[in-house]
C-alpha positions in Angstrom: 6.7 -6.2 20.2 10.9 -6.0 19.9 12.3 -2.8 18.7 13.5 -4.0 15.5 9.3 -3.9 14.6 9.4 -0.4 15.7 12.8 0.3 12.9 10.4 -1.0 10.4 7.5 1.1 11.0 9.8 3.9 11.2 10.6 3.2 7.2 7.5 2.3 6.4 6.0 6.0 7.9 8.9 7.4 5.0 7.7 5.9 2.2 3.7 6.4 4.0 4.0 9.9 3.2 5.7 10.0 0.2 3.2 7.9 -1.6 -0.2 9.1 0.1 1.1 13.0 0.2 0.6 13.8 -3.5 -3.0 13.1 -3.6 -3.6 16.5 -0.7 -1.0 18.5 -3.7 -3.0 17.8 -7.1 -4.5 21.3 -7.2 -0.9 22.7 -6.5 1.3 20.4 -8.4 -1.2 21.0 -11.4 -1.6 24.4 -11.2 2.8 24.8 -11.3 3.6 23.0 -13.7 0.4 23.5 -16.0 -1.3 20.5 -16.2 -4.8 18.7 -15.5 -6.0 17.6 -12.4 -6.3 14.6 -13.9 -2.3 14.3 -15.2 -1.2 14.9 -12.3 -3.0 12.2 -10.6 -1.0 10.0 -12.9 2.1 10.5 -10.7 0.3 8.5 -8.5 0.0 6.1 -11.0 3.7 6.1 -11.6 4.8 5.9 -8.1 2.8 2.7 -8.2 3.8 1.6 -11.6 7.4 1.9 -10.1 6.7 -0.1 -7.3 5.7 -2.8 -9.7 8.6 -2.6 -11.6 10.7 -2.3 -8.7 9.0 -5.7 -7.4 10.8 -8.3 -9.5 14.2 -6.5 -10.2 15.2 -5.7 -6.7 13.8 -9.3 -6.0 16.1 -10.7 -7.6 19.1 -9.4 -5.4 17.3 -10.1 -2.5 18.2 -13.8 -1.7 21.8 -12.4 -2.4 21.8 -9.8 0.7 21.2 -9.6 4.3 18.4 -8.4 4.9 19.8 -5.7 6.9 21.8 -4.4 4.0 18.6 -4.5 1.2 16.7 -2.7 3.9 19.0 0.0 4.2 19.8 0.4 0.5 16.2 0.9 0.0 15.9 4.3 1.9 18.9 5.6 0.2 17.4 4.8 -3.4 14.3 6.1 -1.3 15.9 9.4 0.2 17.5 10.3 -3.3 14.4 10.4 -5.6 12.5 12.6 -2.9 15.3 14.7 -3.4 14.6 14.6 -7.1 11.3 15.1 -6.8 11.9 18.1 -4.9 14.1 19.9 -7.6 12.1 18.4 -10.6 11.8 21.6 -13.0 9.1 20.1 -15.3 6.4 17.5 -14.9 8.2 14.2 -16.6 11.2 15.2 -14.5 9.1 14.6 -11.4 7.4 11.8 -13.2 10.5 9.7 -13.7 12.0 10.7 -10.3 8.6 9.5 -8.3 9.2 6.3 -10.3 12.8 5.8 -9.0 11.3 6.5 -5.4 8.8 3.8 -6.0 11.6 1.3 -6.7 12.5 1.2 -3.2 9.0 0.5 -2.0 7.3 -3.2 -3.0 11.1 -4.3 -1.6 10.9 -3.0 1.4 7.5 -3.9 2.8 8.1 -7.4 1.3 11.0 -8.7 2.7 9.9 -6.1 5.5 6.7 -8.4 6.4 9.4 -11.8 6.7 11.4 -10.4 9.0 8.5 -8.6 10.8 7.0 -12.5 11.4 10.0 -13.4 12.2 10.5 -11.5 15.2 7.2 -12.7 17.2 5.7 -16.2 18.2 3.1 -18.0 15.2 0.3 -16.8 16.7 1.3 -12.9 16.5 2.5 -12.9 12.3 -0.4 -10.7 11.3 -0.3 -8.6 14.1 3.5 -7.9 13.2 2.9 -7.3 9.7 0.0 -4.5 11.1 2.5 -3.2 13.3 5.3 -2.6 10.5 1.8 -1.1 8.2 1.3 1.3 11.2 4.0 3.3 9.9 1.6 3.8 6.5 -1.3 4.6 8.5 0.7 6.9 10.9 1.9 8.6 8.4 -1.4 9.6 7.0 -2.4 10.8 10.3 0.3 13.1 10.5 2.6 13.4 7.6 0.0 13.7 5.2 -1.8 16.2 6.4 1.4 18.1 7.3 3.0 17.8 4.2 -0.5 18.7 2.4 -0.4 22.4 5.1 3.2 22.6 4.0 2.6 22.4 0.3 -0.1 24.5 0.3 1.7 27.2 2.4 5.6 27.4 1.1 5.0 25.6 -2.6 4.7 21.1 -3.0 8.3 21.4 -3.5 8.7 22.2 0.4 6.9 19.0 1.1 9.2 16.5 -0.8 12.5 18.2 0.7 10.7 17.6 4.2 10.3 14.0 2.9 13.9 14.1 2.0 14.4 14.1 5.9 12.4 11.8 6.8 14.3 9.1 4.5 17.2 10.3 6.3 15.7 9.9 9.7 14.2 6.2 8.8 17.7 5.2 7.5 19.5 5.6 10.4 17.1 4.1 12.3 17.0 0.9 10.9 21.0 1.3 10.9 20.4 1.3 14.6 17.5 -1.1 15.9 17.6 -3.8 13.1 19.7 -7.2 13.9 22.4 -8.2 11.9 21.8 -10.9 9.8 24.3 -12.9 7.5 24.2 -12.3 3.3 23.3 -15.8 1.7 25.8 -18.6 1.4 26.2 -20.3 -2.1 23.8 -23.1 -1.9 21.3 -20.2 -0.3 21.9 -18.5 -4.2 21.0 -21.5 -5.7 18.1 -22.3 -4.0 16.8 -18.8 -4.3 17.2 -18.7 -7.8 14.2 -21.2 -8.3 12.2 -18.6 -5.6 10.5 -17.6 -8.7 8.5 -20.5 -9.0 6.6 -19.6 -6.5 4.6 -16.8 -8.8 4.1 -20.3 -10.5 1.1 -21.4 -8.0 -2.3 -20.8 -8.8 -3.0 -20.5 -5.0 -0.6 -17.2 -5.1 -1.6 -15.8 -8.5 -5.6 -16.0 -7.1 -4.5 -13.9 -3.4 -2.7 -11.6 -5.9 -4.7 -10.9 -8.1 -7.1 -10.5 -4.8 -5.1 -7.9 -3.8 -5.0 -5.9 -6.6 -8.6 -5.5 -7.6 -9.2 -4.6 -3.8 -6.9 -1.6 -3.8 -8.1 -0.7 -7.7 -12.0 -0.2 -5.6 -9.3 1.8 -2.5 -7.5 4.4 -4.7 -10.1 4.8 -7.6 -12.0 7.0 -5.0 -8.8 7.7 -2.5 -6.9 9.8 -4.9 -9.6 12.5 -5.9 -10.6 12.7 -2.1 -9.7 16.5 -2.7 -11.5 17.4 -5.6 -14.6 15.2 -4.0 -13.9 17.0 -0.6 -13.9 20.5 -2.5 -16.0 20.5 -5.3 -19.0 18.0 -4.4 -18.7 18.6 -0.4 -18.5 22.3 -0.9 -15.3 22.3 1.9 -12.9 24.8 1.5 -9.2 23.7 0.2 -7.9 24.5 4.0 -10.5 22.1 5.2 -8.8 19.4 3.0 -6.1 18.4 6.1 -7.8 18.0 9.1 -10.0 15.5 7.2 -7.6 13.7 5.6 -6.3 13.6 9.8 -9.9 11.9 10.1 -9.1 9.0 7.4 -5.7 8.7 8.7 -7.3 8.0 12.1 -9.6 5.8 10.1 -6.2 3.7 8.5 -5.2 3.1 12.2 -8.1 1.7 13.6 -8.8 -0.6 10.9 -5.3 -2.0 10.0 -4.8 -3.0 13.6 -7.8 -4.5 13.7 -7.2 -6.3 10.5 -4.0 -7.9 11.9 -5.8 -8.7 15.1 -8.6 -10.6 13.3 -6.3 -12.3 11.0 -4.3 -13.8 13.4 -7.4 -15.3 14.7 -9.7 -16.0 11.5 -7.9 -15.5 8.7 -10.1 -16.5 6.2 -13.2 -14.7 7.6 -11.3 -12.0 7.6 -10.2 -11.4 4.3 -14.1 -12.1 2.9 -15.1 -9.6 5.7 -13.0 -7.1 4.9 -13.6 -7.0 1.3 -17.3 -6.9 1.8 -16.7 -3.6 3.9 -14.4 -2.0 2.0 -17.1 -2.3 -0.9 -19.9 -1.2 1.5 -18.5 1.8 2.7 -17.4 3.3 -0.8 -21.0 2.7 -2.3 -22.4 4.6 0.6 -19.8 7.7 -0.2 -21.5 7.9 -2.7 -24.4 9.0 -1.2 -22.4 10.9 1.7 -20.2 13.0 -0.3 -23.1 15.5 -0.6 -23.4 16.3 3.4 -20.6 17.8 4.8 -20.8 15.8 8.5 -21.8 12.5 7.0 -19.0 12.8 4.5 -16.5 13.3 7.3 -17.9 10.2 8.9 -17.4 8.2 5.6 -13.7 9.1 5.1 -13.2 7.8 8.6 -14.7 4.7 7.6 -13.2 4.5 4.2 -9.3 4.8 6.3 -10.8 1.9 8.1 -12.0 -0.3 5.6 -9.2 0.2 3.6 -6.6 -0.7 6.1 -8.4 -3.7 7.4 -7.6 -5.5 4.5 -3.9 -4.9 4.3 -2.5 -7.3 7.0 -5.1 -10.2 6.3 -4.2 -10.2 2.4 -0.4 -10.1 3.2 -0.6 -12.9 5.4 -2.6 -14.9 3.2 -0.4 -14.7 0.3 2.7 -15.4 2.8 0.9 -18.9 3.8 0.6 -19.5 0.3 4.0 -19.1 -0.9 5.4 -20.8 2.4 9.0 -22.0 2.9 11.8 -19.8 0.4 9.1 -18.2 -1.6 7.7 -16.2 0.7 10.3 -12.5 0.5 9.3 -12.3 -2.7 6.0 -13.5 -2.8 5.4 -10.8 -0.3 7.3 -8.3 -2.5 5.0 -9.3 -5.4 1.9 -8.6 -3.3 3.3 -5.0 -2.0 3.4 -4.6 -6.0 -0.3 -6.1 -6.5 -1.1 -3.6 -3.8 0.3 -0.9 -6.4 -0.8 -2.1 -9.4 -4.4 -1.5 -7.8 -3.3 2.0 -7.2 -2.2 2.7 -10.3 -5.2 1.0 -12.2 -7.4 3.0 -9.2 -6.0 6.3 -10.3 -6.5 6.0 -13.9 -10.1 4.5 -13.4 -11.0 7.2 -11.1 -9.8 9.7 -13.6 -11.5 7.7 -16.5 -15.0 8.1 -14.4 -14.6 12.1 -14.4 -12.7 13.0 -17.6 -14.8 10.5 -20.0 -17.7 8.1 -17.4 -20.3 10.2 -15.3 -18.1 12.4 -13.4 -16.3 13.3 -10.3 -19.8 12.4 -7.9 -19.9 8.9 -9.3 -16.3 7.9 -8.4 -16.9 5.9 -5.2 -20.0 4.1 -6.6 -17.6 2.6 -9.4 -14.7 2.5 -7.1 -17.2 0.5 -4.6 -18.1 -2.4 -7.0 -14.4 -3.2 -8.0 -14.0 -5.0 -4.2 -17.2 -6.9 -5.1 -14.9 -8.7 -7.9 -11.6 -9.2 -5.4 -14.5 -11.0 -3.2 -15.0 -13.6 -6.0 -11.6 -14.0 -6.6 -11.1 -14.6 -3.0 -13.8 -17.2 -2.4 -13.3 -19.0 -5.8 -9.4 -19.5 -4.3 -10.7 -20.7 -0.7 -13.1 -23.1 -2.5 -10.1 -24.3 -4.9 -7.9 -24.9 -2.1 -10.5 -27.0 -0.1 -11.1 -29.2 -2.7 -7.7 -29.5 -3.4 -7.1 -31.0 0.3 -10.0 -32.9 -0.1 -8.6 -34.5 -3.4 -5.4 -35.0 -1.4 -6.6 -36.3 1.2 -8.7 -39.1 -0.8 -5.5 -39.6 -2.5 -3.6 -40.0 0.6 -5.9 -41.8 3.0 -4.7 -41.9 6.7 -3.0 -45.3 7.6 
């Protein structure tokens, strides 16, 4: 893979731990600034809110720039609200600053993934797009649970000022690796200006709407890992960050493994996937009252999450095809968000006012079962569609 891939993962492990870092802090971000467990899971609702948000207005400017140039203006929006976050004095203060953050997010792994399949032959897109996601996954291996030991030990504000390096870091290597690429000519304005159209396509609007419910069923039960871990388990708050190490291992495996599949089967994989990721959150359920066989299950959630990642971005790319396809892909990084933040509030919807904290991966494990339906009633739509045009159309 060339090193430009690499300058992309390097951004994408920033943003990784900035987004996935929170959820090891809630008993410590809650406990200093005085609110619920359940409030201050709704800054990782924000942060994805943001990222929605983000999606369509930086989208508009991005068939205006290099590439190059968004990329890098992205981790210095990105590197200034973890800096905010840091020095936040109250809780809306951090609120609105993990929203600015956000903005820089759905952006960057969208026009990210195009010029991630640009770099490589056809037959390796997925792969690439898994490659630039390794930086998530990486970053829950190791900058998660480091920044959840930091936080823990010198105070959560510690954690976003180590982030606040890490932008830095990213930055100036994609400054570095990334190819120069020229800003849009006129007619490229003009063109890009009916790029929204895209969003317009039933076949795009089913894959992301497929995206969102799956990552609603991922972050329902991802973000109250720690109270689960703690309170249900019966493991100690220490024990929290080796085992979020184990799901970051977990986010590896599978999202390489998604890309490699996809570039093979697509289809199969994205029906595969789902039916896994709902499968191994219903089992949690059961799990999350043995220590060892809830170990194994976070592992396996990492995996099953991840493995849907790179087959659901690719599918939305081929969708869109042609123009559309930056910010069709920046719209999907959003749907991936919007699931999070929906996740988030559903999770805490299950504990403060459903069955409780021990039921929130059996609810969070049907929610995939409805992104499967979605995703087959789309397949099935756009085989009849080619049957339709190919009776209209006969072969001469």
């Amino acid at each position: 893979m060339p090193l430009a891939l690499y300058a992309l993962t390097a951004g994408a492990f920033g943003i990784g731990v900035t987004e996935f870092v929170i959820m090891g802090l809630l008993l410590e971000v809650s406990a200093d600034l005085g609110v619920s467990i359940s409030a201050a899971g709704l800054l990782i609702s924000g942060y994805a809110l943001g990222v929605v948000i983000g999606a369509p207005l930086l989208g508009a400017i991005a068939g205006k720039w290099s590439k190059k140039t968004l990329l890098m203006s992205l981790m210095v929006v990105f590197t200034i609200g973890n800096l905010a976050c840091a020095l936040a004095p109250d809780y809306w203060t951090l609120m609105a600053a993990r929203v600015l953050t956000a903005f820089a997010h759905a952006s960057f792994f969208g026009v990210g993934s195009v010029v991630a399949t640009s770099l490589v032959a056809p037959n390796k897109k997925a792969s690439a797009i898994a490659v630039m996601f390794t930086g998530l996954t990486v970053a829950n291996i190791l900058g998660v649970p480091f920044g959840t030991w930091l936080g823990q030990a010198y105070g959560w504000r510690s954690t976003f000022f180590a982030v606040t390096l890490i932008g830095i870091v990213a930055l100036a290597v994609i400054v570095a690796l990334v190819p120069k690429d020229k800003a849009a000519t006129g007619d490229q304005e003009e063109a890009s200006q009916g790029v929204a159209a895209v969003l317009g396509r039933r076949a795009v609007l089913l894959g992301l709407l497929t995206t969102v419910l799956s990552w609603v069923g991922v972050f329902a039960g991802f973000t109250y890992v720690a109270p689960i871990l703690t309170e249900i388990t019966g493991f100690s708050e220490a024990a929290v960050s080796p085992i979020l190490l184990v799901f970051g291992g977990g986010l590896v495996v599978g999202n390489l493994l998604g890309g490699w599949l996809a570039d093979r089967h697509l289809l199969p994989t994205v029906i595969g996937s789902l039916l896994a990721l709902s499968a191994v959150l219903l089992a949690m359920t059961a799990a999350i009252h043995q220590p060892v066989l809830a170990v194994i299950a976070i592992g396996l959630f990492g995996a099953a999450a991840f493995a849907t990642v790179a087959p659901l971005q690719m599918w939305v790319l081929q969708k869109a095809e042609g123009a559309g396809q930056g910010l069709a892909s920046s719209f999907n990084i959003a749907a991936f968000n919007l699931g999070n933040a929906i996740g988030a509030w559903l999770g805490g919807a299950v504990i403060d006012h459903g069955p409780g904290l021990g039921a929130v991966t059996f609810v969070a494990g049907l929610v995939p079962l409805a992104a499967l339906a979605v995703a087959i009633f789309a397949i099935r739509l756009d085989r009849r569609n080619a049957e339709a045009a190919a009776l209209a159309c006969p072969a001469e």
